[in-house]
N, C-alpha and C positions, 0 to 999 in steps of 0.2 A: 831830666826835668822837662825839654821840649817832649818827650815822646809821652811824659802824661799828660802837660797841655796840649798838647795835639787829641789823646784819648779824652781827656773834659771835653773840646768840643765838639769831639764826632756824636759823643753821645746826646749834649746840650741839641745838637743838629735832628737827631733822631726824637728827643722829646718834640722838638718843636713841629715837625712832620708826623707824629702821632697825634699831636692838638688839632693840627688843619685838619687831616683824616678826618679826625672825631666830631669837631664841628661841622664838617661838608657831610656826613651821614646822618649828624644828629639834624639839620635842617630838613634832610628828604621823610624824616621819621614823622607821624601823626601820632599823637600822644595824647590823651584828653587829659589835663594838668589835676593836678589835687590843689585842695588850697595849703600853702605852703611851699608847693612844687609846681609855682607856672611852668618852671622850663625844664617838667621830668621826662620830655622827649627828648631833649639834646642830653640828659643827666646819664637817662638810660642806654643812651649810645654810648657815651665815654664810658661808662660804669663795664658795660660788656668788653669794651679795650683794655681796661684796666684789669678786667677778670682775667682775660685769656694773657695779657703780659702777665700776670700772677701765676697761670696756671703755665705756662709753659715757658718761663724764665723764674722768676723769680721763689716760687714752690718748689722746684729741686735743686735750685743752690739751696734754699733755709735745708732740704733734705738730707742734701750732702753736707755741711756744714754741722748737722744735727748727729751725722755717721761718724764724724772725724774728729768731732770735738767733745770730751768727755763733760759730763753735767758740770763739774765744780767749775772747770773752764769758761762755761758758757755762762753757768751763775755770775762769778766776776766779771766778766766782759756785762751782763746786767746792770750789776751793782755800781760798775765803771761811768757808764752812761747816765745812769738812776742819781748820782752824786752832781754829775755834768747837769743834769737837767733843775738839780735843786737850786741851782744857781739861779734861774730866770722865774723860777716857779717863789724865792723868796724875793725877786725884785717886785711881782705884782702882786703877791699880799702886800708888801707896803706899800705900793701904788693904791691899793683897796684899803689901806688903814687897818689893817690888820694886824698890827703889829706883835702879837702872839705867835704867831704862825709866820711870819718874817723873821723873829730872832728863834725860833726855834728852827727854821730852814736854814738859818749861817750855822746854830749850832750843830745841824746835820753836816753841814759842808764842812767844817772847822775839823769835826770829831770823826769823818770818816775817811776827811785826806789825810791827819795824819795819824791814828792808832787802826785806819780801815788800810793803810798801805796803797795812796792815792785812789782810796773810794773803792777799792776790787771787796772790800769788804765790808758790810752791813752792820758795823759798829752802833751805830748811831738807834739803829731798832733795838738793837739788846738795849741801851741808854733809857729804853721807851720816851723816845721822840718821833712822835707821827711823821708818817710821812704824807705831804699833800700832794693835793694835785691845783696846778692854777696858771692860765697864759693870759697871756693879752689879751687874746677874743674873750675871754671872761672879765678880764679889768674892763675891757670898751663896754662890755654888758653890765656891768657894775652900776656904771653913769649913765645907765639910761638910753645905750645906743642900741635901736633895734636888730634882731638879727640877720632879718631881709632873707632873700631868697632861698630856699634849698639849692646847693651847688654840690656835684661828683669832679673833681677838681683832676685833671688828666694827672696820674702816678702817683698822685697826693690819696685821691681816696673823696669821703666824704666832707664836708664842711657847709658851711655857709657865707654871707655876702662879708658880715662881720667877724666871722672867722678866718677869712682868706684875706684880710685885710690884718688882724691880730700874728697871721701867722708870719708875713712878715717881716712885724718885728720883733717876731722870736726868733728869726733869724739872727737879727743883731746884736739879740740882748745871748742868745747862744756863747759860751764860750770857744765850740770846737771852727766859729764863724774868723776867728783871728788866730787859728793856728798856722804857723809859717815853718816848712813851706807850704802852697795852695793844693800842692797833691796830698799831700799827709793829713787835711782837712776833707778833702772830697773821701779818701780812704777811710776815714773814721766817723764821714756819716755814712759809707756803702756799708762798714761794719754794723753798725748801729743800726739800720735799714733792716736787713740780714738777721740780725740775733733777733731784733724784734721782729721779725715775720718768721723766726725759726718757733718762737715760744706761742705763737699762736698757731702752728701748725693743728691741736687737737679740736680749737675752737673752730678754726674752719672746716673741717672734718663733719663734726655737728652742724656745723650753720648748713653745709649742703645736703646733710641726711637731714635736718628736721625744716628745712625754709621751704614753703610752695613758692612764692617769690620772693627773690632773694634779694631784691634790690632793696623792695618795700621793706623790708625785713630791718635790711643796714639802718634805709634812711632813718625808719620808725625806733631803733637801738640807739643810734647816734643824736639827734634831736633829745631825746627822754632825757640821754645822759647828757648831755649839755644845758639843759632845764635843770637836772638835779644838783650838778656840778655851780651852778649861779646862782642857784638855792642855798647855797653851804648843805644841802644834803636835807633840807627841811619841804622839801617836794612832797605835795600828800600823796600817800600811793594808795589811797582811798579807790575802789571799784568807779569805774567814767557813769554817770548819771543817764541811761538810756533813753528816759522818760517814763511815760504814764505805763505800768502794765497792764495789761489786756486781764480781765475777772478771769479766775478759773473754773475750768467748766465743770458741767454740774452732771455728774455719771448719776447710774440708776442699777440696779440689778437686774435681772431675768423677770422676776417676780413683779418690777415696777415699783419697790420699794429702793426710795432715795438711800445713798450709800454714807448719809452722813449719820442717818439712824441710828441708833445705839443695837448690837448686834443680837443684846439678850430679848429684847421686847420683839424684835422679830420670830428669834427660835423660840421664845415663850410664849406666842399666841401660836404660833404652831402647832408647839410641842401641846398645848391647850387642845385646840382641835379636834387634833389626832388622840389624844386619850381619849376624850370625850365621845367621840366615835367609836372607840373599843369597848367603851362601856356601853354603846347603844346596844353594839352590837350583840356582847356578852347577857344584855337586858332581852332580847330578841330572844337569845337562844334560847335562856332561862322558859322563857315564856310559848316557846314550841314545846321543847320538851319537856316540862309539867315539872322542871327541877330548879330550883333556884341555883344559878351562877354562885359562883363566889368573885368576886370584885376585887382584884388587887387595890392594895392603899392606897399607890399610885395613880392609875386612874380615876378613882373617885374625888381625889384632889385634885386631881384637874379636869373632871369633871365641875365639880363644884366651885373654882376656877372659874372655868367658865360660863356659869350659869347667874354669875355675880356671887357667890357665897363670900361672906368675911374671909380673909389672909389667916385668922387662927384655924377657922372650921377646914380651910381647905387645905393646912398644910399640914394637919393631923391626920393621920392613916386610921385611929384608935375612935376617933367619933362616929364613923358610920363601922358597926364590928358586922365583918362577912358572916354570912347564915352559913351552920353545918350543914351539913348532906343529910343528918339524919334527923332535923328539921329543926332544931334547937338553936339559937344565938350564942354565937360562941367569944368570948369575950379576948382578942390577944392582944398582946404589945409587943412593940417593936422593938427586937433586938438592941440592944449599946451598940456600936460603929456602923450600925445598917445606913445607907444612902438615902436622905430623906431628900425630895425637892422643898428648894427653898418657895416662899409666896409669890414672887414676883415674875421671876424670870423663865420658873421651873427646869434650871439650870443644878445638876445633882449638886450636894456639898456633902461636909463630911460633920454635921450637926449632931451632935449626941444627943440621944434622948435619956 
């Protein structure tokens, strides 16, 4: 018994030398604060102590612990804890008047000490009785008491002014806070410490593959969920409101034709054009060489297209009939499934005649 209170205090001794540390660093540190985080230079000093006791204490005991102890094991020692916790978690729903969710937190405790075999098992969720979540620093926030500062609280982690103040007296209202003797209580929050940092071992894995900064990262994770947790979960997660956007800009193509244009009225005064140019041309030839051309349909429709002629005259091949070679007018029509351009666009279709 002396040789654990003696081990309680060496450790109590070692936090308390880890806080001075961290406050005499976090003082020399320059920090430009956010609003919410006046004091995110003293935060992000501790926050780095707390990382590196994480990373080189307390991450390979959850390791080793994770080696040694088979999953169902480690589930029960959860659901052990998880049962312990509903206890304080049902004192402030009724503190908040909740009283749905306080008699359904005894009927969690009632049902999983004893058909869960003192809470090692999750009876109570087959039952489909939610489980919540809810402390003190939510009751104080209940009534109206502001959150107040962003705080990195030395071995604790993140919080705030009214959470550090809440977590107190979750201490008292704790069950495992009156267990006797005083070692078998300190032993049973080092477990609980332990399993719960063993089952986050993936999450932190991620947080430092995907966080550029990891601090902002927690603070910005921790904050949200304590907004939505005060909310009963009615937090709009509606897109943050940026302001006014900026017009978007106005492109143009090669050509100097605006890109909002409709595509066919471009390629159809083109397409226009350029027929109508083959029929000059075809007109020329005729006219050197003493032989009348013959004029494909198509061009002459868009010749006449472009020259203003009516949409019926220019979309018929059959109204202007090509001259024979052997000097006669030769009367044809156009095949069934042949590709007629339509009037407008002169964009091919598949138009039966």
């Amino acid at each position: 018994m002396q040789t654990l209170q003696a081990g309680g205090a060496r450790v109590f001794r070692m936090g308390r030398l880890a806080v001075a540390a961290a406050i005499l660093a976090g003082c020399t540190t320059v920090q430009t604060p956010t609003k919410g985080d006046p004091l995110e230079g003293l935060n992000r000093t501790i926050f780095t102590v707390n990382d590196k006791l994480d990373q080189y204490a307390l991450k390979p005991v959850a390791k080793g612990y994770v080696f040694i102890t088979p999953q169902p094991v480690r589930d029960s020692v959860t659901n052990f804890f998880s049962n312990i916790g509903d206890v304080y978690i049902a004192a402030n729903n009724l503190l908040q008047l909740k009283i749905t969710d306080g008699v359904q937190d005894i009927m969690r405790i009632v049902i999983n000490t004893i058909f869960g075999v003192g809470g090692l098992f999750d009876v109570a969720t087959l039952a489909k009785l939610p489980k919540h979540d809810n402390d003190l620093g939510l009751t104080l926030g209940h009534y109206g008491v502001p959150a107040g500062p962003y705080l990195v609280l030395p071995l604790f982690g993140p919080s705030t002014a009214r959470d550090a103040v809440g977590s107190i007296g979750n201490y008292y209202i704790n069950p495992l806070s009156y267990v006797d003797p005083a070692g078998l209580s300190w032993a049973l929050y080092g477990l609980n410490i332990v399993n719960t940092r063993a089952n986050l071992l993936n999450a932190s894995d991620v947080l430092e593959g995907a966080a550029l900064d990891k601090y902002s990262f927690v603070r910005n994770a921790y904050l949200q969920r304590r907004e939505y947790l005060l909310s009963d979960g009615k937090q709009s997660q509606a897109l943050p409101n940026y302001g006014d956007e900026a017009p978007l800009p106005k492109y143009e193509d090669v050509d100097g034709t605006p890109a909002g244009a409709p595509a066919g009225a471009v390629t159809g005064t083109a397409g226009a054009a350029g027929t109508s140019g083959a029929a000059a041309k075809a007109s020329a030839a005729s006219g050197a060489s003493g032989v009348s051309a013959v004029t494909p349909p198509q061009a002459a429709s868009a010749a006449a297209t472009a020259n203003g002629a009516s949409a019926p005259e220019a979309a018929s091949g059959a109204e202007t009939p090509p001259l024979d070679l052997n000097g006669g007018p030769e009367t044809t029509q156009i095949p069934a499934g042949q590709l007629v351009p339509p009037t407008r666009f002169n964009l091919p279709s598949f138009k039966l005649r």
